[in-house]
C-alpha positions in Angstrom: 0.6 1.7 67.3 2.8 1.8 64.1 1.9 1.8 60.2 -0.9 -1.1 59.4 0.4 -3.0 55.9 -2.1 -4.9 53.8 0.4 -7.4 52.0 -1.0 -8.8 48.4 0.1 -11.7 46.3 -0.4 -12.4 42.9 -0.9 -15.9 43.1 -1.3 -17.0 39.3 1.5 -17.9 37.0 0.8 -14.9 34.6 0.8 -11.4 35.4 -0.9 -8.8 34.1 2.1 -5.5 33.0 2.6 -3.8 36.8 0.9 -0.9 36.1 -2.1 -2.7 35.0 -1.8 -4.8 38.2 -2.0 -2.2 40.6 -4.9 -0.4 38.6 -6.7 -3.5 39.3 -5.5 -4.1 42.8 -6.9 -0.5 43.9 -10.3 -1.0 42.1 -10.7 -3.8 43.9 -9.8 -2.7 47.1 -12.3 0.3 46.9 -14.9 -2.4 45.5 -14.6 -4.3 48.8 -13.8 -1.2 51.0 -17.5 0.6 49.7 -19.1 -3.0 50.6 -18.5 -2.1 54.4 -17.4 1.5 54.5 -18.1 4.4 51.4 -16.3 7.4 53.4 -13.4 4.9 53.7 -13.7 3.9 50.1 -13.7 7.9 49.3 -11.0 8.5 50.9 -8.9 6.2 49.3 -10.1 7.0 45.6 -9.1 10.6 46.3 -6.0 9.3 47.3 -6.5 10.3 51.2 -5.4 7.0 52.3 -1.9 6.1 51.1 -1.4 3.1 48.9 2.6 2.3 48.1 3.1 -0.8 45.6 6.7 -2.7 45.6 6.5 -4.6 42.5 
């Protein structure tokens, strides 16, 4: 199976400076990630799971 791809879209006229966006994209991701799964979650705030942003 190839590489899985979670595609977000800022749907709101203003956005937040890009760095700021994907500070809060991440924290919200492990929000909803520790909801169903904290090894998951811990994983991916130590960086074990790979996040790549194109903005």
């Amino acid at each position: 199976m190839g590489t899985k791809h979670r595609v977000i879209i800022h749907g709101r006229d203003k956005k937040p400076r890009c760095d700021e966006m994907l500070r809060l994209i991440k924290k919200a991701l492990i929000a909803g990630l520790r909801r169903v799964n904290e090894e998951a979650a811990q994983k991916l705030e130590q960086e074990q799971i790979l996040l790549t942003f194109n903005g």
